[in-house]
C-alpha positions as CSV (number, residue, x, y, z in Angstrom):
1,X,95.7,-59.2,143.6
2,X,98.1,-56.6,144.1
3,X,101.0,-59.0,142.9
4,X,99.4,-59.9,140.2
5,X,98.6,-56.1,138.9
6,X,101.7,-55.1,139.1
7,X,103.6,-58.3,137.9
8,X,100.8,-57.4,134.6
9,X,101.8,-54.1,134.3
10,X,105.5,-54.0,134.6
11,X,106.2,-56.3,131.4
12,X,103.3,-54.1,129.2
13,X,104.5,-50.9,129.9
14,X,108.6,-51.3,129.6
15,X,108.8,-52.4,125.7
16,X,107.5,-49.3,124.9
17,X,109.6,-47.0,126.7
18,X,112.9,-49.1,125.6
19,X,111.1,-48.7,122.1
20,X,110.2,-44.9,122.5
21,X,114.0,-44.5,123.7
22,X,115.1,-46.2,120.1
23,X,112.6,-43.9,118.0
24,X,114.3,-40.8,119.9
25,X,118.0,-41.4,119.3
26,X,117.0,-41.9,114.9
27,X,115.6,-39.0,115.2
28,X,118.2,-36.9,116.8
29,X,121.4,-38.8,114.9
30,X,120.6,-39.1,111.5
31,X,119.5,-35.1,110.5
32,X,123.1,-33.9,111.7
33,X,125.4,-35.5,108.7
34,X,122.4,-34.0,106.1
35,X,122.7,-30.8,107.2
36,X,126.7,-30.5,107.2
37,X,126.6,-31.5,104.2
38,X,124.0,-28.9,103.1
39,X,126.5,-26.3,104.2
40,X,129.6,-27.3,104.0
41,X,129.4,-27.9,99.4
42,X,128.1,-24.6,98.7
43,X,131.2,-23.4,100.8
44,X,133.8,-25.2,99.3
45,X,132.7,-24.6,95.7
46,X,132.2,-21.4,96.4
47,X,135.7,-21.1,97.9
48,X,136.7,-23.1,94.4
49,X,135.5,-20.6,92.0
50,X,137.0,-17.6,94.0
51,X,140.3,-19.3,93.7
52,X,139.8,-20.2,90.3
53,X,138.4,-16.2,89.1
54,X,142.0,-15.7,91.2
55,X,144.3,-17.6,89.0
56,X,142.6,-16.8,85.7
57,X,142.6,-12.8,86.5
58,X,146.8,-13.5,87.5
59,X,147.6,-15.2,84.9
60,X,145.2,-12.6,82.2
61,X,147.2,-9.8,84.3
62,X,150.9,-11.6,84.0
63,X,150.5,-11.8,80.2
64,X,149.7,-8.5,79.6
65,X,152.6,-7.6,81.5
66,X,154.9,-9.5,79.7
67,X,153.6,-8.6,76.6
68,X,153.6,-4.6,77.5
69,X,157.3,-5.4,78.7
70,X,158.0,-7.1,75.2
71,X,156.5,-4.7,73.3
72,X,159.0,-1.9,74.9
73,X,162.0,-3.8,74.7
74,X,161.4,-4.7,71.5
75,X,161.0,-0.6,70.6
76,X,163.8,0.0,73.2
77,X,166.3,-1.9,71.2
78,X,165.9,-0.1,68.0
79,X,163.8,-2.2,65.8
80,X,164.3,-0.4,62.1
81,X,162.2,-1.2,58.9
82,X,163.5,-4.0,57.4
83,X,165.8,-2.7,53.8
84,X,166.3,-4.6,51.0
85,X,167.8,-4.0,47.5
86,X,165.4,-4.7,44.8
87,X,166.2,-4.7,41.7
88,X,165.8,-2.6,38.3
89,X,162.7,-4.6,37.4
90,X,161.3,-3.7,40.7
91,X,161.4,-6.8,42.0
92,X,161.2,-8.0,45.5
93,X,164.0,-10.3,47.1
94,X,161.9,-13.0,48.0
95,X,164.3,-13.5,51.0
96,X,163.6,-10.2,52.8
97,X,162.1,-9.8,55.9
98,X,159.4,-7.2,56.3
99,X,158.1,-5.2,59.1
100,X,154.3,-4.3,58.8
101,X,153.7,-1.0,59.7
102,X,150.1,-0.8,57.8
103,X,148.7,-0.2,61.1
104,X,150.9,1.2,62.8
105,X,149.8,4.0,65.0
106,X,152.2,4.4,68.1
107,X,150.5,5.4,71.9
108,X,153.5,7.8,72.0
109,X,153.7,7.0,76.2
110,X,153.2,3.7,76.1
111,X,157.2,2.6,75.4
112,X,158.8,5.0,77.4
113,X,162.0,3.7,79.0
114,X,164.4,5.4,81.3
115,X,168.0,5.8,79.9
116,X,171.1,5.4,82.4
117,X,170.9,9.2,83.0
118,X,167.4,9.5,84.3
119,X,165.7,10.9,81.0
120,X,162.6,8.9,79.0
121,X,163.5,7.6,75.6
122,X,161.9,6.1,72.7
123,X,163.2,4.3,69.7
124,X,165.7,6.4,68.3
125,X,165.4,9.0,70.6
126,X,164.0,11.3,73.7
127,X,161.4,12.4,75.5
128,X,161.0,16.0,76.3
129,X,158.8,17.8,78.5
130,X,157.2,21.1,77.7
131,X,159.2,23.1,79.6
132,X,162.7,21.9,78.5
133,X,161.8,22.9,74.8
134,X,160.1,26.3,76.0
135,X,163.8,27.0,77.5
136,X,165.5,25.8,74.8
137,X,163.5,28.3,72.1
138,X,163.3,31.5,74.8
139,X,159.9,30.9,75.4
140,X,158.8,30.0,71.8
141,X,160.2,33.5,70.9
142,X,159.4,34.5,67.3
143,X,163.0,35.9,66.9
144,X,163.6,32.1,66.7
145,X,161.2,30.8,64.2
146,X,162.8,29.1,61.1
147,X,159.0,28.4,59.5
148,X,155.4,28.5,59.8
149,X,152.7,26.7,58.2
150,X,149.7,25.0,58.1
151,X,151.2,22.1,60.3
152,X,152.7,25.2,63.0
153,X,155.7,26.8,63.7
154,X,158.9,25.4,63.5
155,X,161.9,27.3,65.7
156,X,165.3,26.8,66.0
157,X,166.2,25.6,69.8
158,X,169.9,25.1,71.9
159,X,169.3,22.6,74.7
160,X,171.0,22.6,78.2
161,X,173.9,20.4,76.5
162,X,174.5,22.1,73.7
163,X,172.8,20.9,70.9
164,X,170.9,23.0,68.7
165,X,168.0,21.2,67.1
166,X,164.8,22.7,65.0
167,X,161.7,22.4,66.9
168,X,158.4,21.9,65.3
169,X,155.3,23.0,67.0
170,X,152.4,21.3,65.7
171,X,148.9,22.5,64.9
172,X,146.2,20.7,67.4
173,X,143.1,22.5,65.9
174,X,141.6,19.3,64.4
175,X,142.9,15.9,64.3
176,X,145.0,16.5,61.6
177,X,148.0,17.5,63.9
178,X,147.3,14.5,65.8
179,X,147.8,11.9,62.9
180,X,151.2,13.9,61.5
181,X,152.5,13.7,64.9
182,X,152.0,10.2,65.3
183,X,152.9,9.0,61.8
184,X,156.2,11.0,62.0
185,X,157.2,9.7,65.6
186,X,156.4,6.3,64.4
187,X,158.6,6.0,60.8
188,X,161.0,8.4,61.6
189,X,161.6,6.1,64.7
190,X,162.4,3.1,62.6
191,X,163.7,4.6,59.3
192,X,167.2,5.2,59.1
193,X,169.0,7.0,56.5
194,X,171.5,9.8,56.2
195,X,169.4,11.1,53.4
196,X,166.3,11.6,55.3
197,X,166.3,14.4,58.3
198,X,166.9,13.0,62.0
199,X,164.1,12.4,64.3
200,X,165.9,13.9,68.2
201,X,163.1,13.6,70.0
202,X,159.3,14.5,71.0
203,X,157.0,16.1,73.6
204,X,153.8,14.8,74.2
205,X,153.4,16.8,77.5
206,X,149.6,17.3,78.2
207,X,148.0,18.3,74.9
208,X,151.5,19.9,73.3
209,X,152.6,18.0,70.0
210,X,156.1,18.8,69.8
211,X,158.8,17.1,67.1
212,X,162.2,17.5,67.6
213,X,164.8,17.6,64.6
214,X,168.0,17.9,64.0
215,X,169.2,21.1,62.3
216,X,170.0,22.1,58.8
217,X,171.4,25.2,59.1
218,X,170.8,26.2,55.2
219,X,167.1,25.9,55.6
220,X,164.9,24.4,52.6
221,X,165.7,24.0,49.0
222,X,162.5,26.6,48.6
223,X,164.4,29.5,50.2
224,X,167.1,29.0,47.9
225,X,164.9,28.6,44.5
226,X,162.6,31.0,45.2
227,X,163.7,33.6,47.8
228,X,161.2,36.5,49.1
229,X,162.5,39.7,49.8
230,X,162.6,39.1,53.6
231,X,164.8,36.1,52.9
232,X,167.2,36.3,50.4
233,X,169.6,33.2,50.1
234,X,172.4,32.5,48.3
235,X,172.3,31.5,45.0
236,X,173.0,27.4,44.6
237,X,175.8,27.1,41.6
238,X,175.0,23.9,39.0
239,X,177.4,21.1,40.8
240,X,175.6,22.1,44.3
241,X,172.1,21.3,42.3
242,X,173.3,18.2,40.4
243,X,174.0,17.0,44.7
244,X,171.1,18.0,46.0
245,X,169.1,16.2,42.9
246,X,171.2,12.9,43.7
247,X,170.7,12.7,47.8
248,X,166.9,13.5,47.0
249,X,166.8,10.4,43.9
250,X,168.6,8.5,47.2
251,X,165.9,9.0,49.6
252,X,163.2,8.3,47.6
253,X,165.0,5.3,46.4
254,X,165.6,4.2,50.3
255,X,161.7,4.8,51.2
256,X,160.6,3.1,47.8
257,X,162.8,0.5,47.1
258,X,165.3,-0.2,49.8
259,X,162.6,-0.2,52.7
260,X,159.7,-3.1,52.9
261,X,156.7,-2.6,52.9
262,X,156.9,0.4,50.9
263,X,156.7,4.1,52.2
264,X,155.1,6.8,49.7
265,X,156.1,10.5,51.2
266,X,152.8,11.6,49.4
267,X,154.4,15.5,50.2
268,X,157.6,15.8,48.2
269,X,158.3,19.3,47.5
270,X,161.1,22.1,47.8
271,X,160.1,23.1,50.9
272,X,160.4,19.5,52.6
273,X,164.0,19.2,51.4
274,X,166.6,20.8,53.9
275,X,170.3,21.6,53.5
276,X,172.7,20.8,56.1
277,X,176.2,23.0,56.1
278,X,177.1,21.8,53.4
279,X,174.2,22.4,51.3
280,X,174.0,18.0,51.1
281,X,169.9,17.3,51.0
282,X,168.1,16.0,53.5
283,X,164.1,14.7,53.0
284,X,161.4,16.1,55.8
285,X,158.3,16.1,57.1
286,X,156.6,12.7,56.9
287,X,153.3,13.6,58.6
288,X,151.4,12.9,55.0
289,X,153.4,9.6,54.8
290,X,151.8,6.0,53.6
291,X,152.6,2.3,53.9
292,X,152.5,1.6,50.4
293,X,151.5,-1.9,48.6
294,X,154.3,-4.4,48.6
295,X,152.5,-5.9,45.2
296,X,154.0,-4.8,41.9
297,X,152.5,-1.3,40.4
298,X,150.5,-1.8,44.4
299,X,148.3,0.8,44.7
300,X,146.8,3.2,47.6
301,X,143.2,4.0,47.7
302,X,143.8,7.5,49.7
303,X,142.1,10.9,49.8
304,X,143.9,13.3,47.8
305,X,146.3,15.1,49.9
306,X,149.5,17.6,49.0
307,X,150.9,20.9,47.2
308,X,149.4,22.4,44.1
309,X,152.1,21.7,41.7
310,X,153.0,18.8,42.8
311,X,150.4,16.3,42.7
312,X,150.7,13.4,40.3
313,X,147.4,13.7,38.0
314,X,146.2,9.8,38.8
315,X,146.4,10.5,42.1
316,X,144.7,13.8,41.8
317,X,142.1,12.6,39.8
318,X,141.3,8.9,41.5
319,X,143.1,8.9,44.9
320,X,144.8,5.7,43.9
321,X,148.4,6.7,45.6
322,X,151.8,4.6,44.0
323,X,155.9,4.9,44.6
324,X,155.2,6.9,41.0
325,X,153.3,9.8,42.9
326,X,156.6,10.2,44.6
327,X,158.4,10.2,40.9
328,X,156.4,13.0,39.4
329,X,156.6,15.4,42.7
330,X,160.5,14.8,42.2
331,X,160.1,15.3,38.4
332,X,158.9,18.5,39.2
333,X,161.8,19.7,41.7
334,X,164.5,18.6,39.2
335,X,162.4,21.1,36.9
336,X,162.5,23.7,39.9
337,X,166.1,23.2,40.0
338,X,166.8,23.5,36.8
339,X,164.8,26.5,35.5
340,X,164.2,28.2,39.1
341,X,160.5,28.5,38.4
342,X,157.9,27.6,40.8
343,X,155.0,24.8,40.0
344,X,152.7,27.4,40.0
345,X,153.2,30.9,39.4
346,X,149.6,33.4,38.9
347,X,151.8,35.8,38.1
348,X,153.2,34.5,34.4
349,X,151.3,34.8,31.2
350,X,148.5,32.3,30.6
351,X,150.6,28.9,29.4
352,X,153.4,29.1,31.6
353,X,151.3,29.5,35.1
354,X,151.7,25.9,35.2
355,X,155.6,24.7,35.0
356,X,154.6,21.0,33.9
357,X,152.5,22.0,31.5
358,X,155.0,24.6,29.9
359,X,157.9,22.4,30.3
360,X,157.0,19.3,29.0
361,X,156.6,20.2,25.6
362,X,160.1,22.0,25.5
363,X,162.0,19.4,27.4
364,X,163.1,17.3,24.1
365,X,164.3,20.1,22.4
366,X,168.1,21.0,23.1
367,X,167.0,24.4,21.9
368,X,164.0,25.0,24.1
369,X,165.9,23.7,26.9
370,X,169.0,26.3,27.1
371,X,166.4,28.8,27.1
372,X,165.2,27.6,29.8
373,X,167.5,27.4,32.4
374,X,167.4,29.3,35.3
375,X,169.3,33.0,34.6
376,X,170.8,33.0,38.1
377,X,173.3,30.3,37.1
378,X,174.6,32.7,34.4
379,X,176.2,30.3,31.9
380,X,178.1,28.5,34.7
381,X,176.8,24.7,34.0
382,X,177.2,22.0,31.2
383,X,175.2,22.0,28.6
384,X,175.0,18.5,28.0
385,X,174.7,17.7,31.7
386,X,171.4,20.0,31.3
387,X,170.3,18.2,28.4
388,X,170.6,14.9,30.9
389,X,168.9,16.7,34.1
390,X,165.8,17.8,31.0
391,X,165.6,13.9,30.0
392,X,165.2,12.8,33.8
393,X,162.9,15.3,34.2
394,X,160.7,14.9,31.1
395,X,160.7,11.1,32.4
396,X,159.3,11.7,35.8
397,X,156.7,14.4,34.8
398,X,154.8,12.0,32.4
399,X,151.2,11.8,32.7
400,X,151.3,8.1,32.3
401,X,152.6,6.7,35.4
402,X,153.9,3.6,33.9
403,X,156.6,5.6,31.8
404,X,157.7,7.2,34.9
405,X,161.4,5.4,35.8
406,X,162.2,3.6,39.2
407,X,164.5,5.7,41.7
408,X,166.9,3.5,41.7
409,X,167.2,4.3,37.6
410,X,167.6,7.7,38.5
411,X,170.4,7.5,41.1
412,X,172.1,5.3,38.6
413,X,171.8,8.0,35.8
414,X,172.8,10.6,38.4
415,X,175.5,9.5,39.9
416,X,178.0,10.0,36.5
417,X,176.9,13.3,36.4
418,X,177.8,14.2,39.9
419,X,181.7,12.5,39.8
420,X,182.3,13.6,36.3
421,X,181.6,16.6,34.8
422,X,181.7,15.4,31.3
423,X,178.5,13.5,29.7
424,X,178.0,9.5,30.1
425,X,174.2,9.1,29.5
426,X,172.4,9.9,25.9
427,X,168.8,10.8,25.3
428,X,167.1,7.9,23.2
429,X,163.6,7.5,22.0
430,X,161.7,4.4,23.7
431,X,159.5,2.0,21.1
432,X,156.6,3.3,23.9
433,X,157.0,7.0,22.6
434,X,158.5,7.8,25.8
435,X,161.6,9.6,26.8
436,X,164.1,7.1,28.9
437,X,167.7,7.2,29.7
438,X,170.4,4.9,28.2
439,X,173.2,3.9,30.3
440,X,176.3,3.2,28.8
441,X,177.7,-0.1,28.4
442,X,180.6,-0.4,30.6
């Protein structure tokens, strides 16, 4: 009986423990791939995305450095508004290149390079700290100002090496000062023209604004015309005049038809035309400049800025700023130069405050016009050069802009008068009821 019960239970009991044995080793193999698995995806994308963030944000980063590094080479080596002759029809050569400085608003630190001796530069010229110009004027000392103004104080400085340049001080009070200080640095950085006055260098040290130019050691056309009693200058003979008209025609021409796109100087006046040694004419201050329209009669929708005087009346009255803005505030300095009045003088008899208005009507009468020459001169010009200079004048000074010449007609009709004494242009009525010049026929 004992045999038999245990023989029984032997086989019924063993299948279930091999069985249970099975069940157990399922159960403990197949959760241990599942839950790698679980962990280890996350990790790897996570680790994919990192790397990939990595190589976007050094490649973003490696861009902008090379385009910073273009950027400064490319001011570095001088890049200078593209010039090209236009013709008397004011024409465009379709084959020019242009440089478009309608935007242009320079970060004065941002293209600072080191030249072989150590010092920053910019495009055209240096960099200088505040200190090395506060040396160079004695401490800004007022026995060394050469102007003041509403932009700031202009003094005469002699740096370490010898150079002596004219230092302008701007203004900060507002953000005028700002935008003249960064409009001059910028074109006077690219223009280039031995009529127009020399950008040296700048200082942008903390919150200074500090221009420097060279130096004209026969100050502005103003102190010559119209001397004060603290400043008397000598007095400029007739030939000296007839230069200083041509080398101002010359840089107007260069900013309005040599240079593309267009620059209007918006500020032409006696004061903003200085005189080197030898009393040749240099054009300044370009703080009011604009990129003009490169479109034929292009206009400028501006707010109205300049000198009393000066102002063109369509600009005055609309805003709408052209290349013939420019032609009337010249018009009105070949009149200064010519009759040694100022635009504006309170202190003359009603009808002759205004030097347009009383010259205009007198400027096509030969009569009228030796009578009103400027007495300092005594005598000592041509007469029929005068009548000329009256007839450019009369020209530029219309009230219609449209009848107003190009530069470049100017300089043409200037440039006889200058080399020869003796007359080569006439005065001829237009079919438009206008003054013009007529060349002669060579």
């Amino acid at each position: 009986m004992e045999t038999n019960s245990i023989v029984s239970t032997t086989p019924s009991t063993q299948p279930p423990l091999e069985s249970d044995h099975i069940h157990h080793n399922h159960h403990n193999q197949d959760p241990q791939p599942n839950s790698s698995l679980l962990i280890s995806v996350p990790i790897i994308v996570s680790i994919a995305l990192v790397l990939l963030f990595g190589l976007l944000l050094f490649v973003t980063l490696r861009r902008f450095k090379y385009l910073r590094s273009k950027d400064c080479t490319d001011e570095a080596s001088g890049i200078i508004l593209t010039s090209t002759i236009v013709s008397f029809n004011n024409k465009r050569n379709s084959n020019a290149s242009q440089f478009d400085l309608s935007n242009a608003s320079p970060d004065v630190r941002s293209c600072m390079h080191r030249s072989n001796s150590g010092r920053a530069r910019f495009p055209g010229g240096q960099v200088f700290t505040y200190r090395e110009l506060e040396i160079a004027t004695d401490g800004f000392n007022r026995c060394n100002v050469l102007g003041n103004g509403g932009f700031g104080v202009v003094y005469k400085g002699v740096h370490s090496d010898g150079t002596v340049s004219a230092i302008k001080v701007l203004n900060r009070e507002g953000k005028q000062g700002e935008r003249e200080f960064r409009a001059e640095v910028d074109l006077l950085s690219r223009l280039r023209s031995s009529y127009l006055v020399e950008l040296l260098g700048y200082c942008a040290d903390q919150q200074h604004r500090i221009l420097v130019f060279e130096f004209m050691p026969n100050g502005s056309l103003q102190h010559h015309l119209h001397p004060t009693l603290s400043n008397r200058s000598r007095v400029l003979d007739w030939t000296t005049r007839l230069r200083i008209a041509l080398d101002c025609a010359r840089a107007l021409e260069f900013l309005h038809e040599r240079t593309s796109p267009v620059v209007i100087h918006r500020d032409f006046k006696c004061n903003n035309i200085l005189l080197d040694h030898k009393c040749r004419a240099k054009v300044s201050d370009f703080g009011m400049a604009k990129i003009g329209s490169d479109k034929i009669n292009g206009q400028v929708l501006t707010r109205v800025l300049g000198t009393s005087g000066y102002v063109a009346p369509e600009y005055a009255s609309t805003g709408k700023l052209t290349t013939k803005s420019d032609v009337y505030s010249y018009g009105v300095v070949l009149l200064e130069l010519l009759t040694g009045r100022s635009p504006v003088d309170s202190t003359r008899p009603p009808g002759e405050q205004s030097l347009v208005s009383w010259a205009l009507p007198r400027l096509t009468n030969r009569e009228k016009v030796m009578e009103m020459v400027d007495p300092a001169l005594q005598g000592q010009y041509s007469k029929k050069d005068l009548v000329q200079i009256a007839a450019i004048a009369a020209m530029c000074v219309q009230s219609e802009a449209d009848y107003r010449p190009l530069m470049t007609d100017v300089v043409q009709s200037l440039i006889p008068l200058v080399k020869n004494p003796s007359p080569t242009c006439s005065i001829s009525p237009s079919k438009s009821q206008h003054l013009s010049i007529t060349m002669p026929v060579s």
